[in-house]
Kinemage of the C-alpha trace (Angstrom):
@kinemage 1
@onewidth
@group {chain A} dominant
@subgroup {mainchain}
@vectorlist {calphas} color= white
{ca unk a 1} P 0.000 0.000 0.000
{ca unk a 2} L 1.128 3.481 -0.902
{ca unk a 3} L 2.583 5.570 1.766
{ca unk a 4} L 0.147 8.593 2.941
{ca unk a 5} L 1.612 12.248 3.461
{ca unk a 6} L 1.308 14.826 5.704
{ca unk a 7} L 2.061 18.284 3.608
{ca unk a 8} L 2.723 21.746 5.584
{ca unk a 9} L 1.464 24.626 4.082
{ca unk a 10} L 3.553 27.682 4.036
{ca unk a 11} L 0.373 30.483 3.136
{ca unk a 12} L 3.308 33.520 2.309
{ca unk a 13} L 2.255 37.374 2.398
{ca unk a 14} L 5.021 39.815 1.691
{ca unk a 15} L 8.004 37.311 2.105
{ca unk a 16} L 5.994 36.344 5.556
{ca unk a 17} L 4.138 32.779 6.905
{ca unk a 18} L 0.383 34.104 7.603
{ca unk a 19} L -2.714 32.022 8.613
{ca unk a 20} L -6.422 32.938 8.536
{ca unk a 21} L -9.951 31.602 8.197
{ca unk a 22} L -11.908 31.422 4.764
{ca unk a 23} L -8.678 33.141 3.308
{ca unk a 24} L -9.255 36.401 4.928
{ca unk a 25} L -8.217 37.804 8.603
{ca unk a 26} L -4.651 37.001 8.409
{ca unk a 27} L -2.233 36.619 11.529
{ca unk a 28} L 1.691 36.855 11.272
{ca unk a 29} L 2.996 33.260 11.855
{ca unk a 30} L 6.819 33.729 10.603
{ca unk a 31} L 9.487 33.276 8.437
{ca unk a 32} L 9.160 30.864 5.481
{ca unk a 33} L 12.899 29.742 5.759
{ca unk a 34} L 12.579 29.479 9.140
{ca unk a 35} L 9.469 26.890 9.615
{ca unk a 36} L 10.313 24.930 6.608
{ca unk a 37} L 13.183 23.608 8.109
{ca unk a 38} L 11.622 22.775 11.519
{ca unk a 39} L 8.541 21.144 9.677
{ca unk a 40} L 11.460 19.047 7.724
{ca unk a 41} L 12.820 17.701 10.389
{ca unk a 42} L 9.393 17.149 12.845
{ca unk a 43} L 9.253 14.699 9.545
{ca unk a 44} L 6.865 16.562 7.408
{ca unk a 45} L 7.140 14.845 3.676
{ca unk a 46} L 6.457 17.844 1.920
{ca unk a 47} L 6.146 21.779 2.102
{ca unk a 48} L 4.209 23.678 0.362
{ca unk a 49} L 4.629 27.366 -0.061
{ca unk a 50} L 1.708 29.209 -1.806
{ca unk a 51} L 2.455 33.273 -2.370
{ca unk a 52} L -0.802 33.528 -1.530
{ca unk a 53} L -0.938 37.836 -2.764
{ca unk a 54} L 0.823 37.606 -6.011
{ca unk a 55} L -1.922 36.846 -8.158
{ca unk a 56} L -4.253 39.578 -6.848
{ca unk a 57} L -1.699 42.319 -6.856
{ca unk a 58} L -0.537 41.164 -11.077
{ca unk a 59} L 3.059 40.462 -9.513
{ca unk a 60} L 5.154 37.381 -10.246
{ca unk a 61} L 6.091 34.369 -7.022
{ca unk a 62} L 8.962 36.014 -4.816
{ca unk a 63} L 11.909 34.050 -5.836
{ca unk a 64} L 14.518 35.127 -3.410
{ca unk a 65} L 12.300 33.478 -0.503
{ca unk a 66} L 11.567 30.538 -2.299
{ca unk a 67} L 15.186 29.670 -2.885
{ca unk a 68} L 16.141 30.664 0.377
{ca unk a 69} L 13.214 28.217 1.073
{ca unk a 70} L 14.595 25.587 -1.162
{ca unk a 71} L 17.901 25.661 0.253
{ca unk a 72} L 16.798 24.569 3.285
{ca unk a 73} L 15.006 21.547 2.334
{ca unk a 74} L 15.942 17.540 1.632
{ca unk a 75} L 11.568 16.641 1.136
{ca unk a 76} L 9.613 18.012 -1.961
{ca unk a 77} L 8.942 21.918 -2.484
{ca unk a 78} L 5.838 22.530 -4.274
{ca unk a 79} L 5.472 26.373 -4.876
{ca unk a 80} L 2.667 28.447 -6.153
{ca unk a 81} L 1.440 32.178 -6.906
{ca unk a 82} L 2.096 34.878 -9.325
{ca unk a 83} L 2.845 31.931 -12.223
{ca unk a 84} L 1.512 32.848 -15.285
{ca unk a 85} L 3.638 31.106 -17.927
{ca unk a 86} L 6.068 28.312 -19.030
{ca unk a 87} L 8.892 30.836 -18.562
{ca unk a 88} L 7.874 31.483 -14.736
{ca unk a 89} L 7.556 27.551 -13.933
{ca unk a 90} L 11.081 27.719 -15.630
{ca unk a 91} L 11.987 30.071 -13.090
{ca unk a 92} L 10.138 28.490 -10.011
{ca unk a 93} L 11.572 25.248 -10.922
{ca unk a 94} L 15.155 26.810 -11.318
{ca unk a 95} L 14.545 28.290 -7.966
{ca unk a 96} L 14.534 25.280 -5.920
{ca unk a 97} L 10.978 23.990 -6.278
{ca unk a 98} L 10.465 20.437 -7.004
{ca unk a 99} L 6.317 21.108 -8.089
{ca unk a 100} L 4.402 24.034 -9.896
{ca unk a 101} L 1.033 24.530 -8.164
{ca unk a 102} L -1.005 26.683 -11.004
{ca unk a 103} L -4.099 27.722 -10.020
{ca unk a 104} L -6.118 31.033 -11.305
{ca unk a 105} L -3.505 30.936 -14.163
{ca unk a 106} L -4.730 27.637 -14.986
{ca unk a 107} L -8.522 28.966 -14.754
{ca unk a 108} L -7.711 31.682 -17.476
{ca unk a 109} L -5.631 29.534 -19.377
{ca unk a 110} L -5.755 25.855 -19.266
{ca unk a 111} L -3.526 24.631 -21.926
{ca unk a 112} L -0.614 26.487 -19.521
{ca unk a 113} L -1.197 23.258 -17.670
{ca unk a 114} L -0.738 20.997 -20.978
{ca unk a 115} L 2.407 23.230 -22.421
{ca unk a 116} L 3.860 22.978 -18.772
{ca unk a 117} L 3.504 19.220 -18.305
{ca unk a 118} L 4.934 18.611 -22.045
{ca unk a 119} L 8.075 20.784 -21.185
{ca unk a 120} L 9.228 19.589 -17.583
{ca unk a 121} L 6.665 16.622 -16.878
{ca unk a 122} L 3.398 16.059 -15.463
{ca unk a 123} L 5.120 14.868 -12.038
{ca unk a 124} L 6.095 18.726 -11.485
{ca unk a 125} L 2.316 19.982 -12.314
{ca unk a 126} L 0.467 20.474 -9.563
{ca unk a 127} L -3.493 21.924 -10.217
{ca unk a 128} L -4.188 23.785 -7.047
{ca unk a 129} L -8.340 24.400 -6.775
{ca unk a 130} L -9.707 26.596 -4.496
{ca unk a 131} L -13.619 25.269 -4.201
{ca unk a 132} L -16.370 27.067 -2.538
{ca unk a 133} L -19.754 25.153 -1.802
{ca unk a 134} L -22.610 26.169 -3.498
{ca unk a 135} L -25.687 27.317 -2.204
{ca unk a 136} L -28.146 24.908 -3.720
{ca unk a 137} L -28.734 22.768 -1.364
{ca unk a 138} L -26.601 19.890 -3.518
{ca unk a 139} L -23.290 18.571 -3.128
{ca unk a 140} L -21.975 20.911 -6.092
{ca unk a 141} L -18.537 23.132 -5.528
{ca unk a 142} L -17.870 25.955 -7.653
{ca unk a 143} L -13.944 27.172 -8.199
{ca unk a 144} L -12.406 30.446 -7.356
{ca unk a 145} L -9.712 32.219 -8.265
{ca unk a 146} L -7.555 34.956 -7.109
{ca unk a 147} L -7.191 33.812 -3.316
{ca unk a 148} L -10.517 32.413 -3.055
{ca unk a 149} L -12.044 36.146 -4.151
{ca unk a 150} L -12.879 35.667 -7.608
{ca unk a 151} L -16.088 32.850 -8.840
{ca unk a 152} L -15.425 31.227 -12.347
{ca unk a 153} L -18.577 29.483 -12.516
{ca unk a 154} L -16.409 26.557 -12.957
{ca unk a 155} L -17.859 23.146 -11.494
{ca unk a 156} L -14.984 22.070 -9.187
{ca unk a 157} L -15.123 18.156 -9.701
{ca unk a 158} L -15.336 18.567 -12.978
{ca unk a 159} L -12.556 20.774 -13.308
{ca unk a 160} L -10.473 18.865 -11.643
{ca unk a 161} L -11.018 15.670 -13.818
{ca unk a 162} L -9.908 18.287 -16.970
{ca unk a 163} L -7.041 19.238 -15.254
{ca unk a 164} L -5.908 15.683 -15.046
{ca unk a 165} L -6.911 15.164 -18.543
{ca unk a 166} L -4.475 18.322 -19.312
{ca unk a 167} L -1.941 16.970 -18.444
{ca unk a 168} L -1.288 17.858 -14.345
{ca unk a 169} L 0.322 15.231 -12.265
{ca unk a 170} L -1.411 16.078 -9.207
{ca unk a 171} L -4.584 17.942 -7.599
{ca unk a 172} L -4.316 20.076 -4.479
{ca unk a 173} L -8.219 20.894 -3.438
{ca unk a 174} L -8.655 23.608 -0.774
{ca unk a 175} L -12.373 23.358 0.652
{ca unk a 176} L -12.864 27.548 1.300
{ca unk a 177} L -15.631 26.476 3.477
{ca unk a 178} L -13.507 24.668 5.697
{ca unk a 179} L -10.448 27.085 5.281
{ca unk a 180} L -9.008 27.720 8.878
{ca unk a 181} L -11.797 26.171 10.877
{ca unk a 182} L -10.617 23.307 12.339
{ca unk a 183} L -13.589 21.162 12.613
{ca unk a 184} L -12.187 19.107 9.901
{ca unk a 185} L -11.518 18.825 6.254
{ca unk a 186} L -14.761 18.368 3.511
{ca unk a 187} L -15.172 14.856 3.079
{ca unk a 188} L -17.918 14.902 0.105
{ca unk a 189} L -15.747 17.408 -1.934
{ca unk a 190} L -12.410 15.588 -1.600
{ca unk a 191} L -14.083 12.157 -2.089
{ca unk a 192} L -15.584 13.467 -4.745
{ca unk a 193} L -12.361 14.771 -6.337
{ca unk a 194} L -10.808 11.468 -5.994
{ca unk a 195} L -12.897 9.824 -7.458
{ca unk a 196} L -13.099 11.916 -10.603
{ca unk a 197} L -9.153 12.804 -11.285
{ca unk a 198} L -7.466 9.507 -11.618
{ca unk a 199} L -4.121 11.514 -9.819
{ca unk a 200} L -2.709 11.691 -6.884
{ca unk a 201} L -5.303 14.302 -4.642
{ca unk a 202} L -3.954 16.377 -1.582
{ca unk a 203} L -7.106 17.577 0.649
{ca unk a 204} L -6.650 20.563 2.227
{ca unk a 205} L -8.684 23.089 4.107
{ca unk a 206} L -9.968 22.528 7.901
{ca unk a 207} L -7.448 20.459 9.855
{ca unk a 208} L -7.728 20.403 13.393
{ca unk a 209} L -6.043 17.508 14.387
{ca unk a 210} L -4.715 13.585 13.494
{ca unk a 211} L -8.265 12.704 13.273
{ca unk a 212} L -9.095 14.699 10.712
{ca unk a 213} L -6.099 14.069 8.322
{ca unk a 214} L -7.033 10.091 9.188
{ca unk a 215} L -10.791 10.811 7.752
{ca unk a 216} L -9.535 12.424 4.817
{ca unk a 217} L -6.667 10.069 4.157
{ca unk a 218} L -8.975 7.023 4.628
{ca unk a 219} L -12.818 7.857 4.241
{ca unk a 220} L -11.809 10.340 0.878
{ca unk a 221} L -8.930 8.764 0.151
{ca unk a 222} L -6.822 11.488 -0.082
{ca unk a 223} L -3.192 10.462 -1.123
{ca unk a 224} L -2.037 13.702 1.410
{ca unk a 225} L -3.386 15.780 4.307
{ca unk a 226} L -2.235 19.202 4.131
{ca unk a 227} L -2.308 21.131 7.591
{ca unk a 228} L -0.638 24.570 8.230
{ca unk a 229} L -2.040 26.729 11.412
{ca unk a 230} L -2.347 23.904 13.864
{ca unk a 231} L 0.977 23.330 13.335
{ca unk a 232} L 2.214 27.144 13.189
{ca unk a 233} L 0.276 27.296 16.867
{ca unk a 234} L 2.362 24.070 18.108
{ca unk a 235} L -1.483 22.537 18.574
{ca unk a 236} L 0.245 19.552 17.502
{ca unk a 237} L 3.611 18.734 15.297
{ca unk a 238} L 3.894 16.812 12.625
{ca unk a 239} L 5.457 14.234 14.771
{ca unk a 240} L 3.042 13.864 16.782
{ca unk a 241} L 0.626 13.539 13.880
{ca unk a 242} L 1.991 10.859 11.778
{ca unk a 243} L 2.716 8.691 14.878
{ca unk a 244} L -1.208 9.074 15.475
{ca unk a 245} L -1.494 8.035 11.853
{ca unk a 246} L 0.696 5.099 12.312
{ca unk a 247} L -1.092 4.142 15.183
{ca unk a 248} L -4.635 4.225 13.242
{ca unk a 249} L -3.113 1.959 10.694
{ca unk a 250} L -2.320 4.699 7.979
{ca unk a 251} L 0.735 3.817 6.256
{ca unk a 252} L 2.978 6.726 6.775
{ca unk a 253} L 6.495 7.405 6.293
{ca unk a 254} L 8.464 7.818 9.849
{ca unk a 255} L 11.157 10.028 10.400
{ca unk a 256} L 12.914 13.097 8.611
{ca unk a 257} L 15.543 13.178 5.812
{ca unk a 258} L 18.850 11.770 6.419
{ca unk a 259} L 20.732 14.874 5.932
{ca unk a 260} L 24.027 13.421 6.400
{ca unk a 261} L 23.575 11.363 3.032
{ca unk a 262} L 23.481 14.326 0.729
């Protein structure tokens, strides 16, 4: 059986770590460089860092901080924000990242995802989808762009199983709903996700403890839990998490990088 991860989101504002609830109300929680390599070593398997401003203010990823970032790292860097083009996941790449997450630059232009995945492979595409529910009284999710500001009229499941189809290697769903509250991550949207991109899925939005990353892991069969304020507010480290996994029977990998073997 495949090995489960648990991904750290680093949410950066102005070269800062911030946190908030439904994407708005943001809190300082620190420096990027800084809190990837603690998450690293409490044995997270991947980080995540998502300029979370760039795309509303026109203004490309902040490169300096991700390759500070990337410097600092043995475990997978996926970054996203402000990447518009080939050229910028040429940059991002050459940065330090490992992934591209593309997300309202994906919405305006799809076939970025297609010319991306042809150039550098579809392992380094990552569609990030930012899905609010709608208000119809049905299990239907509608996509938004811009930090979760902008509606597309885009049905989320569907778009997801498109993005696959174009060519990403991976699907990052953020439930806005769930964004920050801590009672748990959306079950029905990321189950439904799975089920219609045949990629690997990270589920992310709502995490409040090991519980919750177990439900999504094993009732949506998520192939990662992504978490990022409880464990900027030491609620509970990523240790501590995946040794709750274990013991729950998720098959997750133990331990940090071996740092000494690079």
């Amino acid at each position: 059986m495949l090995r489960k991860r648990v991904v750290v989101c680093l949410d950066v504002d102005g070269g800062r770590v911030v946190k908030g609830v439904r994407f708005v109300a943001l809190r300082d929680m620190g420096d990027p460089v800084a809190l990837a390599r603690r998450y690293e070593e409490e044995g997270a398997d991947e980080i995540v860092f998502l300029d979370i401003s760039a795309s509303v203010e026109g203004r490309r990823t902040l490169f300096e901080t991700v390759r500070r970032t990337a410097e600092q790292l043995f475990i997978p860097l996926t970054v996203g924000g402000g990447i518009t083009s080939v050229d910028d996941v040429s940059d991002v790449l050459r940065a330090g990242a490992d992934k591209v997450s593309l997300n309202t630059a994906a919405v305006r232009n799809p076939e970025l995802l297609t010319e991306a995945a042809r150039r550098f492979g579809a392992q380094c595409i990552v569609a990030s989808i930012d899905a609010l529910r709608e208000a119809t009284g049905d299990e239907r999710f509608g996509v938004y762009t811009h930090g979760g500001r902008t509606p597309t009229g885009i049905d989320a499941v569907e778009w997801a199983e498109r993005c696959a189809a174009l060519g990403a290697g991976e699907i990052m769903i953020t439930s806005i709903d769930a964004d920050g509250g801590r009672n748990g991550y959306d079950i029905p949207l990321t189950r439904a996700i799975v089920d219609a991109a045949p990629v690997p899925v990270i589920a992310s939005g709502g995490a409040g403890n090991a519980e919750h990353m177990r439900a999504v892991l094993v009732n949506a069969r998520a192939d990662a839990a992504l978490a990022a304020g409880i464990f900027h507010e030491g609620v509970v480290s990523v240790h501590e998490v995946k040794r709750q996994l274990a013991h729950a029977g998720v098959p997750v990998r133990s331990g940090s990088p071996d740092r000494t073997a690079a």
